[in-house]
VEXKOLKOL-64939 format. One record per atom (N, C-alpha, C): residue in one letter; residue number from 1; x negated, z, y negated. Coordinates in nm, 4 decimals, always signed. Example, Ala and Ser with C-alpha at 12.3 -4.5 7.8 and 13.67 -1.06 7.14 Angstrom:
BEGIN
LOFI code pos       xx       zz       yy
LOFI    a   1  -1.3190  +0.7800  +0.5690
LOFI    a   1  -1.2300  +0.7800  +0.4500
LOFI    a   1  -1.3200  +0.7800  +0.3300
LOFI    s   2  -1.2850  +0.7080  +0.2250
LOFI    s   2  -1.3670  +0.7140  +0.1060
LOFI    s   2  -1.2900  +0.7870  -0.0030
//
This chain:
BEGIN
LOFI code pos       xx       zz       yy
LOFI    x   1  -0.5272  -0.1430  -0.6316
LOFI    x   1  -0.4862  -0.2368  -0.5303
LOFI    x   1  -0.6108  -0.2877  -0.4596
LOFI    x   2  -0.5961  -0.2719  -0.3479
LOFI    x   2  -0.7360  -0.3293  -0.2829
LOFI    x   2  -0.6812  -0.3859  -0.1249
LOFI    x   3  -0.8008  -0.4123  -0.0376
LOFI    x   3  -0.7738  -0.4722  +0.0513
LOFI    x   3  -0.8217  -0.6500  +0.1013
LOFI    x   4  -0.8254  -0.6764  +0.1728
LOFI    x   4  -0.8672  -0.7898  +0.2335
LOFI    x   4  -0.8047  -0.8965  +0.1917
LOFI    x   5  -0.6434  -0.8901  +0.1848
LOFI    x   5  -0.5789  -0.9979  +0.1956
LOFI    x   5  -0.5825  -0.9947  +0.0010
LOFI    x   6  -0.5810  -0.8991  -0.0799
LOFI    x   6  -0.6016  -0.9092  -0.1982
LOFI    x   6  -0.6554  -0.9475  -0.2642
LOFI    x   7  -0.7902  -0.9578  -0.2019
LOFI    x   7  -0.9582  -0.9794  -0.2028
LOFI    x   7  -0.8981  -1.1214  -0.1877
LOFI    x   8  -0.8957  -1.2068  -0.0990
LOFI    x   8  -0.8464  -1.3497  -0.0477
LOFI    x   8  -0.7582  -1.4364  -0.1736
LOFI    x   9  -0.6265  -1.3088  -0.1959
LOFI    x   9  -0.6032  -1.3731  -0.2509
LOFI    x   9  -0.6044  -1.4007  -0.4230
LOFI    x  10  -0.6883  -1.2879  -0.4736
LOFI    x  10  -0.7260  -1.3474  -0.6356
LOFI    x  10  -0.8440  -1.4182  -0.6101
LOFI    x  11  -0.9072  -1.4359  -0.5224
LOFI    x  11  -1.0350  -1.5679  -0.5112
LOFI    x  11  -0.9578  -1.6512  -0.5045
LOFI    x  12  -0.8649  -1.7195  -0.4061
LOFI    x  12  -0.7698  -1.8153  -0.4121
LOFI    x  12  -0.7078  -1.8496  -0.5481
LOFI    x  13  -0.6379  -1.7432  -0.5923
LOFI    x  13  -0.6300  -1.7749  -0.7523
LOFI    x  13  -0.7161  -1.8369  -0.8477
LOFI    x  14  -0.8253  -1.7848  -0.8577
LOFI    x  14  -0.9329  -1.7531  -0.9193
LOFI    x  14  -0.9813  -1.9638  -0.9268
LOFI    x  15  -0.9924  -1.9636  -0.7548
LOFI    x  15  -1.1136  -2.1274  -0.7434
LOFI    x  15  -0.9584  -2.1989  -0.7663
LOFI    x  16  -0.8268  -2.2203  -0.7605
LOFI    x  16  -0.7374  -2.2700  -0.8254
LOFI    x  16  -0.7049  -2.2571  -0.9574
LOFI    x  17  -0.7248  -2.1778  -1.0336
LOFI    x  17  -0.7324  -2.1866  -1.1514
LOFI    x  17  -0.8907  -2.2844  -1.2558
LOFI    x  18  -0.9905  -2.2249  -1.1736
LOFI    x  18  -1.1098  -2.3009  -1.1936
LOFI    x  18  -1.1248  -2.4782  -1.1869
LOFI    x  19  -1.0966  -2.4767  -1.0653
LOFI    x  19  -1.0444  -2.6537  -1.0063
LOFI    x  19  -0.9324  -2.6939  -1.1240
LOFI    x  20  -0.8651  -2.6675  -1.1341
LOFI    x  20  -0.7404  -2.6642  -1.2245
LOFI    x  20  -0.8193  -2.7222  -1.3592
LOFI    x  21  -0.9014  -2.6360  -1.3887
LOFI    x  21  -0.9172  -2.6676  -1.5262
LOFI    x  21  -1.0270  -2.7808  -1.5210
LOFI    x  22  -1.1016  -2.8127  -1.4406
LOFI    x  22  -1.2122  -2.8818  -1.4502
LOFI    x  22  -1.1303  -3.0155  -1.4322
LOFI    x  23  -1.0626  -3.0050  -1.3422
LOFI    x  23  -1.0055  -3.1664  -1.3335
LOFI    x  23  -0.9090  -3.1970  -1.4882
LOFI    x  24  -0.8271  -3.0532  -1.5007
LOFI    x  24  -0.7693  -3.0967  -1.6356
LOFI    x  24  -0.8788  -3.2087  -1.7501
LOFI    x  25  -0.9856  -3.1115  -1.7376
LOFI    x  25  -1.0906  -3.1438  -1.8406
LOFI    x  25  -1.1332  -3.3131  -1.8057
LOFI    x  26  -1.1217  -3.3237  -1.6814
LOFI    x  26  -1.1381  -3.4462  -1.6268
LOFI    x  26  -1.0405  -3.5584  -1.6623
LOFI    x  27  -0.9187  -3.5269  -1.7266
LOFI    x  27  -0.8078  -3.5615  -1.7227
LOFI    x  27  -0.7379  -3.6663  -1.6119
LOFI    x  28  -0.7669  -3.5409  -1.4856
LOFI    x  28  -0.7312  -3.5899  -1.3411
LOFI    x  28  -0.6051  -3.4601  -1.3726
LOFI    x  29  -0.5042  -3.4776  -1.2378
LOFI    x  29  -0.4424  -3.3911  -1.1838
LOFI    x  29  -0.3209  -3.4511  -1.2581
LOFI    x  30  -0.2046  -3.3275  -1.2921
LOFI    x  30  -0.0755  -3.3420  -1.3559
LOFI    x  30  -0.0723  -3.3030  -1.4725
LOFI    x  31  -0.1580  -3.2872  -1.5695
LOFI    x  31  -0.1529  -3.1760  -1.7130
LOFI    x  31  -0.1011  -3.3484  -1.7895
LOFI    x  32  -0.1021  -3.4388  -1.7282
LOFI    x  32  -0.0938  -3.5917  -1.8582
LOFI    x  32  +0.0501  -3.5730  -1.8125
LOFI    x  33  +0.1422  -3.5359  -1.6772
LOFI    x  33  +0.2794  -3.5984  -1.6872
LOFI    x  33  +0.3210  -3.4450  -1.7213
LOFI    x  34  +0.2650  -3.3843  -1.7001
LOFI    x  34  +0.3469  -3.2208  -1.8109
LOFI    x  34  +0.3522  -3.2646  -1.9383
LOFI    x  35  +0.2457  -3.2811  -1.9833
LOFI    x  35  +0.2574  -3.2995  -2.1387
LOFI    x  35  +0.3438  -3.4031  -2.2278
LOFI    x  36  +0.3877  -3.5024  -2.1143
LOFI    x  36  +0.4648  -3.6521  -2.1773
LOFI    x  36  +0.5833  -3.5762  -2.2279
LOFI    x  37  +0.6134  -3.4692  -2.2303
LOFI    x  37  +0.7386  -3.4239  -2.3104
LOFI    x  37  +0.6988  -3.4317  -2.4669
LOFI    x  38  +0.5876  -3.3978  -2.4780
LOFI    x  38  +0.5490  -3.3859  -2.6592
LOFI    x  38  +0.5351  -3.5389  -2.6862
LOFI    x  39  +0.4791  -3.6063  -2.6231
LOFI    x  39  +0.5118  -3.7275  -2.6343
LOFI    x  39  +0.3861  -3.8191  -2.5942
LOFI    x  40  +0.3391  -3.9613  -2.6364
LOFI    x  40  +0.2682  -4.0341  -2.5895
LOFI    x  40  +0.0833  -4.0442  -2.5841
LOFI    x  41  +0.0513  -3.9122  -2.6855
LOFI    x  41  -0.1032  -3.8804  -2.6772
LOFI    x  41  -0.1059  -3.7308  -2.6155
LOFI    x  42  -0.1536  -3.7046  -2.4994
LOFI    x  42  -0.1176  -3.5769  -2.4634
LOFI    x  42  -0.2504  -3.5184  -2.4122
LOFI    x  43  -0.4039  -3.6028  -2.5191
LOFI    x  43  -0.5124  -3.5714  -2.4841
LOFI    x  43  -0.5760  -3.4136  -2.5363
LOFI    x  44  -0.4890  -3.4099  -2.6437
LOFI    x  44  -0.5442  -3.2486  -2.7024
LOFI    x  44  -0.4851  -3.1124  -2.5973
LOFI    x  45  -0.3085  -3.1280  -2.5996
LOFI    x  45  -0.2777  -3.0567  -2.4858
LOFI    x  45  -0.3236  -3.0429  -2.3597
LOFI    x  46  -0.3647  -3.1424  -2.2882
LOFI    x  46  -0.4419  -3.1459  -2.2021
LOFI    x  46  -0.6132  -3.0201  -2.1580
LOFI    x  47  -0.6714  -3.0784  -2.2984
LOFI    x  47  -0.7643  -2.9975  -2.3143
LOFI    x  47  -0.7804  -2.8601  -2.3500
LOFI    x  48  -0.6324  -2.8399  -2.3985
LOFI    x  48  -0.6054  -2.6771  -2.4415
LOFI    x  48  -0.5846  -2.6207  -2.3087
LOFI    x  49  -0.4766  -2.6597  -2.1853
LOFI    x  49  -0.4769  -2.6696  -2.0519
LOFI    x  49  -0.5759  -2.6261  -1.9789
LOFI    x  50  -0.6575  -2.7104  -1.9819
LOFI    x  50  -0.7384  -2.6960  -1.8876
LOFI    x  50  -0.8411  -2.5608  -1.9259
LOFI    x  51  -0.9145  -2.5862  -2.0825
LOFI    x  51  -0.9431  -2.4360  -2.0913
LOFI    x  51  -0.8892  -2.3622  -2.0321
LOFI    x  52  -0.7802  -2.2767  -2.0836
LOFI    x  52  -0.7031  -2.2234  -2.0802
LOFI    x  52  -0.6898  -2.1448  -1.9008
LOFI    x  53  -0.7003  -2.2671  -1.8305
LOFI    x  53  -0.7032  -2.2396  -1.7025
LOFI    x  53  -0.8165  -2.2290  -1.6692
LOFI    x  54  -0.9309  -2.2434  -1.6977
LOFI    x  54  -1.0998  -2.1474  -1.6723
LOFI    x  54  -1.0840  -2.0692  -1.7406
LOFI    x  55  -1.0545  -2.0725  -1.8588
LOFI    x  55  -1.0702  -1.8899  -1.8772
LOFI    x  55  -0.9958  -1.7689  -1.8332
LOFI    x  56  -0.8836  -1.8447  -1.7604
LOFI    x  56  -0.7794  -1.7191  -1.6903
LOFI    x  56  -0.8986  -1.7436  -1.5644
LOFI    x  57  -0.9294  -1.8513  -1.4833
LOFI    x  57  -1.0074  -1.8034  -1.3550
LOFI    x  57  -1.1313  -1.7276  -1.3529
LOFI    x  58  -1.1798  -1.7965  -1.4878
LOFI    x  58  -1.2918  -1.6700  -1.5259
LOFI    x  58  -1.2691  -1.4901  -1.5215
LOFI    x  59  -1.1627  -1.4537  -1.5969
LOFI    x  59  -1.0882  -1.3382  -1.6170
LOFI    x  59  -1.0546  -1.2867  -1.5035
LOFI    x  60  -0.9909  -1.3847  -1.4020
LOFI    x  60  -0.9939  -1.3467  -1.2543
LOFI    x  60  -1.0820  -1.2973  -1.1689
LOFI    x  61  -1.1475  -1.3553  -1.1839
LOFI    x  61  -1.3074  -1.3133  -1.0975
LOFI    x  61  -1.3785  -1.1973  -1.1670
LOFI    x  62  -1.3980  -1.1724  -1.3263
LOFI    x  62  -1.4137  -1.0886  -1.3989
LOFI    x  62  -1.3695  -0.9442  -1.3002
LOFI    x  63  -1.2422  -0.9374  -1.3357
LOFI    x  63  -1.1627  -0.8412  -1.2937
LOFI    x  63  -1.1769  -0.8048  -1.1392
LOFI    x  64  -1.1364  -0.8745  -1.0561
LOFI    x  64  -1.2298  -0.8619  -0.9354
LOFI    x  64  -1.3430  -0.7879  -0.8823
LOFI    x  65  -1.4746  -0.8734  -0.9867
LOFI    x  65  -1.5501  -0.7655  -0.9796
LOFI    x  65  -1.6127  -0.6102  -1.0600
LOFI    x  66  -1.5001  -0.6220  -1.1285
LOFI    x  66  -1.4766  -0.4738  -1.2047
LOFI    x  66  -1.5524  -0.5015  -1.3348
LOFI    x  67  -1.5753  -0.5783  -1.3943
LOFI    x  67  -1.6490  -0.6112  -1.4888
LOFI    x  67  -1.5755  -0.5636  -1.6618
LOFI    x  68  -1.5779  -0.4424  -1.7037
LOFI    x  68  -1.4954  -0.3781  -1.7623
LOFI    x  68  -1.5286  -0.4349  -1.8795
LOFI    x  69  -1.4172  -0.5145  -1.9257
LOFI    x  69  -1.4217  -0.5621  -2.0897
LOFI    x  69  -1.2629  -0.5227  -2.1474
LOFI    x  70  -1.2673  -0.4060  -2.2333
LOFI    x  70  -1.1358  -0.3917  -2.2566
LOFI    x  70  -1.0038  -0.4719  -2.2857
LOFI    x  71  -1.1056  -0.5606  -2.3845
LOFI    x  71  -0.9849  -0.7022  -2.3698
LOFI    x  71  -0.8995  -0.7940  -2.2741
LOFI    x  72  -1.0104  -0.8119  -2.1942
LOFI    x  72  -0.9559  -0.8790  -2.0495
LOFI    x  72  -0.8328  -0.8798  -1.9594
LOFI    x  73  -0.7651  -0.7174  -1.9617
LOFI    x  73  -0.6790  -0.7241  -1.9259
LOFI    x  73  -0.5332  -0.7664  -2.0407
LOFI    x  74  -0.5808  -0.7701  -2.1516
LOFI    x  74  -0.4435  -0.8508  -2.2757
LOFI    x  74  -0.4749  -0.9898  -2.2736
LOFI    x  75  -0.6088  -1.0368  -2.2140
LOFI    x  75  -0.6376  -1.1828  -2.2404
LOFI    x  75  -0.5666  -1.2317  -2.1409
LOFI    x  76  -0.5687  -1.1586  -2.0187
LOFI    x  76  -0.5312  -1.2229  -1.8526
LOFI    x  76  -0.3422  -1.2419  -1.8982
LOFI    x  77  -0.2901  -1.1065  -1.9794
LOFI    x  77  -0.1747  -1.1085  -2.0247
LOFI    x  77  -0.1202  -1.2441  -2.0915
LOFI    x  78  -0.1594  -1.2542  -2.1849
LOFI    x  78  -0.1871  -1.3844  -2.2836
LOFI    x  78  -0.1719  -1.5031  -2.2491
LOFI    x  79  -0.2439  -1.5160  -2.0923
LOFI    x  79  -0.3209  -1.6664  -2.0575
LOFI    x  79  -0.1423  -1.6055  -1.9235
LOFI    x  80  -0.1384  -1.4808  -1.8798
LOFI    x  80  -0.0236  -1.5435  -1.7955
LOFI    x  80  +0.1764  -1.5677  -1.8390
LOFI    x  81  +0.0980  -1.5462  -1.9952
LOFI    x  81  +0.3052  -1.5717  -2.0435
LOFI    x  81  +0.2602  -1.7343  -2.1099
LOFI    x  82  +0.1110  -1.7864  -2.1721
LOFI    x  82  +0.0853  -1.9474  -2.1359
LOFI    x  82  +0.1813  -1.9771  -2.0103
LOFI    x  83  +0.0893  -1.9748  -1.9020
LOFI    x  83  +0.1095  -2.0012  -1.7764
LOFI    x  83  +0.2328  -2.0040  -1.7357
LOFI    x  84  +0.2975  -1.8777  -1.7582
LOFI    x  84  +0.4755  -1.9470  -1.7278
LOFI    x  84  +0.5220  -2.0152  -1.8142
LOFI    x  85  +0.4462  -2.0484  -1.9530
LOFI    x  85  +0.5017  -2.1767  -2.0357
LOFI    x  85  +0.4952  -2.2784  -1.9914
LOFI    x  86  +0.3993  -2.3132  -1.9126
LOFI    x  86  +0.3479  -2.4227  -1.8352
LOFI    x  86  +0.4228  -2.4499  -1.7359
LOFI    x  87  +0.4856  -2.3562  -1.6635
LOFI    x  87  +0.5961  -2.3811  -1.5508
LOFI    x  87  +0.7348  -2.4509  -1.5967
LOFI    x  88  +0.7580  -2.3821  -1.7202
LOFI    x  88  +0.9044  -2.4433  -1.7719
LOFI    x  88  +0.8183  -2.5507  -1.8012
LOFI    x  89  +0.7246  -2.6560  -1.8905
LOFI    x  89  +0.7049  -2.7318  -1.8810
LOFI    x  89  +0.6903  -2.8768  -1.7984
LOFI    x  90  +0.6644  -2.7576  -1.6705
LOFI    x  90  +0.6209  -2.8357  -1.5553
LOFI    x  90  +0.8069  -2.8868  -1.4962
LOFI    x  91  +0.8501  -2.8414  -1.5032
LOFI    x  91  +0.9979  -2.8525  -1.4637
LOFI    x  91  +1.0560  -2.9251  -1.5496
LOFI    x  92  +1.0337  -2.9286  -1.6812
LOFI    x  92  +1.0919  -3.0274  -1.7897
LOFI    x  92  +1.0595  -3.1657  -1.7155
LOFI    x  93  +0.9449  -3.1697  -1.7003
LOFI    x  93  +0.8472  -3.3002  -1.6812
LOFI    x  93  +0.9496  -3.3332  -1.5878
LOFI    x  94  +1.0013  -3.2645  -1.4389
LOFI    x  94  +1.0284  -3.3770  -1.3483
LOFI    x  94  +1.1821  -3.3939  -1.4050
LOFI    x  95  +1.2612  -3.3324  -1.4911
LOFI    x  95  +1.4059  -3.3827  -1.5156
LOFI    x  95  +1.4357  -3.4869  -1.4795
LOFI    x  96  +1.3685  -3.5989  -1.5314
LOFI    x  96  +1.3906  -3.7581  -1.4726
LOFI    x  96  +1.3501  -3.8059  -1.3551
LOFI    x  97  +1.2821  -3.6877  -1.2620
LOFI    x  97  +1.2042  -3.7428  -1.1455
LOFI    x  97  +1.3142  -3.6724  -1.0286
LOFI    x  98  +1.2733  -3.7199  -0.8833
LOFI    x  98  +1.3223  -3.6391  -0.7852
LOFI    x  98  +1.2056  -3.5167  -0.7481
LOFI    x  99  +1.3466  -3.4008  -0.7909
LOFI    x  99  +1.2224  -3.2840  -0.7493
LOFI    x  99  +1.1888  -3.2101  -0.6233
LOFI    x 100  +1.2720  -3.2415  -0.5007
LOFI    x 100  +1.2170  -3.2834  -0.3723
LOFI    x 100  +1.1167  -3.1405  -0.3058
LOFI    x 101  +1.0948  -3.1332  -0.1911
LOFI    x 101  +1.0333  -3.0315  -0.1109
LOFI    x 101  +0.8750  -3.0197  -0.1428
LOFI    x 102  +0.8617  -3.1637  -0.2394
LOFI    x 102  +0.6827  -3.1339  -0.3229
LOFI    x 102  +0.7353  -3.0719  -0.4235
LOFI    x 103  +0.7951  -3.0943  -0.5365
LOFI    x 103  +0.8394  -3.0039  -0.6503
LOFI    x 103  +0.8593  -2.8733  -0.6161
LOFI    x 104  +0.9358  -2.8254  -0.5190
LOFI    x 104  +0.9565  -2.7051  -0.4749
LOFI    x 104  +0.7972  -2.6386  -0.4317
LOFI    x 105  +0.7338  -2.6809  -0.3610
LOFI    x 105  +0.5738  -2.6427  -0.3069
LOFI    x 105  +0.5151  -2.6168  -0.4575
LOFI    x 106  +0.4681  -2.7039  -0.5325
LOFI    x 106  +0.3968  -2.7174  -0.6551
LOFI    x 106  +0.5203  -2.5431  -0.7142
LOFI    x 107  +0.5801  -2.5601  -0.7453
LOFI    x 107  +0.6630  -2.4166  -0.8145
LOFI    x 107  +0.6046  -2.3274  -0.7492
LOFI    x 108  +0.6094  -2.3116  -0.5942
LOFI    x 108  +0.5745  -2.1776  -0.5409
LOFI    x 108  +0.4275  -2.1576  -0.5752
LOFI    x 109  +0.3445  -2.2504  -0.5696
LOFI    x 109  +0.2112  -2.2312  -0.6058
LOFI    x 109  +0.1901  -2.1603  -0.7650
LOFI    x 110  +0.2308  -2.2268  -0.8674
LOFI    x 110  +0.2551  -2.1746  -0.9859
LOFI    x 110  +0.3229  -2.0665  -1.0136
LOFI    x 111  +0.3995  -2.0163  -0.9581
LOFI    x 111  +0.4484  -1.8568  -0.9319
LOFI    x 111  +0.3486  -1.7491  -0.8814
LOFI    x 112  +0.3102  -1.8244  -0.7450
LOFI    x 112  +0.1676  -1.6978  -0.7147
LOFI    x 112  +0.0704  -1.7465  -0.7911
LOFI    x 113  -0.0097  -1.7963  -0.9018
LOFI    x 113  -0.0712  -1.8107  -1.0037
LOFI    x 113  -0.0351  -1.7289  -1.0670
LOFI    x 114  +0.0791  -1.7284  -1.1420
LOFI    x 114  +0.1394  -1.6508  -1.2234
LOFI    x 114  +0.1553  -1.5049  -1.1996
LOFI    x 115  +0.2020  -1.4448  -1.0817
LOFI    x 115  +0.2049  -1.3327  -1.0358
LOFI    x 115  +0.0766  -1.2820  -0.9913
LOFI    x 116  -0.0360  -1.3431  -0.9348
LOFI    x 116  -0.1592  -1.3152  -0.9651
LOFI    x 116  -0.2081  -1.2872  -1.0952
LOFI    x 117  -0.1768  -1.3382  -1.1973
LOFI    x 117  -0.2386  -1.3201  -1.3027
LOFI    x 117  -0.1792  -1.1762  -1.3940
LOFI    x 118  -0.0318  -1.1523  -1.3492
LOFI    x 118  +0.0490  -1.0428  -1.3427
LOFI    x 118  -0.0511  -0.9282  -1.2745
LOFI    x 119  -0.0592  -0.9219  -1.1579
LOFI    x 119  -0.1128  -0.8238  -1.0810
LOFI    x 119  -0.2536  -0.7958  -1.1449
LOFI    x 120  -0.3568  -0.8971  -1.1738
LOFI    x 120  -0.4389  -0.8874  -1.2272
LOFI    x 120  -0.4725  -0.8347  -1.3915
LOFI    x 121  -0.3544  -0.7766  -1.4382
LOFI    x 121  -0.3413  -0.7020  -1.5599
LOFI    x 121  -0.3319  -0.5811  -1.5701
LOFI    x 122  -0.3361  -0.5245  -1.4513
LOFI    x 122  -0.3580  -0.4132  -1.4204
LOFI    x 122  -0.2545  -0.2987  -1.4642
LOFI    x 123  -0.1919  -0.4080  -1.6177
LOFI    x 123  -0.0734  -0.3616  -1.6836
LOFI    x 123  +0.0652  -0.2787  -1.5842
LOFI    x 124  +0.0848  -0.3847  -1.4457
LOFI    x 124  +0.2329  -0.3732  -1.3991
LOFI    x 124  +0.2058  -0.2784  -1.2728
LOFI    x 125  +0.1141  -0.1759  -1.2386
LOFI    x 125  +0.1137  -0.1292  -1.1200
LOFI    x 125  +0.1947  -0.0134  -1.0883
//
């Protein structure tokens, strides 16, 4: 798979997954109201999170630039059936909230995450 707009868009993936995790680590962003389902300390999940999401953007960029580590493509696997755990999570979270034309945006974003990280397994071509 190659191309311009491909190129565009696992960098896009890639500095969203990166950002992602640094603020997780920051414990900025949404990883504290995902996690309020397990319940009222949601500082360890958090931090598993946010890893979790540098090392898939790491893996991203890896792959990208052809950087052949056999593992990489079962790790990218790994980190993207996490990642749709994180979506049903993310959807648990708003049950009690209105999930509204931002809820809907935030999903589509987490889908092409997810399907990036799909494509990037080199597994599904």
């Amino acid at each position: 798979m190659g191309g311009i707009g491909v190129f565009l868009w696992k960098i896009s993936v890639a500095l969203y997954l990166l950002t992602n995790g640094v603020l997780g680590l920051g414990k900025k962003g949404d990883y504290n109201e995902i996690f309020k389902v397990f319940g009222s300390n949601t500082d360890v999940f958090v931090t598993i999170a946010a890893i979790i999401s540098l090392i898939a953007g790491i893996f991203v960029i890896m792959e990208m630039l052809n950087i052949s580590i056999p593992i990489v493509d079962m790790l990218i696997l790994v980190i993207a059936i996490i990642w749709a755990v994180f979506i049903v999570l993310r959807v648990i979270s708003w049950i009690d909230h209105k999930f509204g034309w931002d809820g809907l945006a935030q999903i589509a974003i987490y889908l092409m995450v997810l399907s990036s990280l799909i494509v990037a397994t080199k597994k599904f071509d």
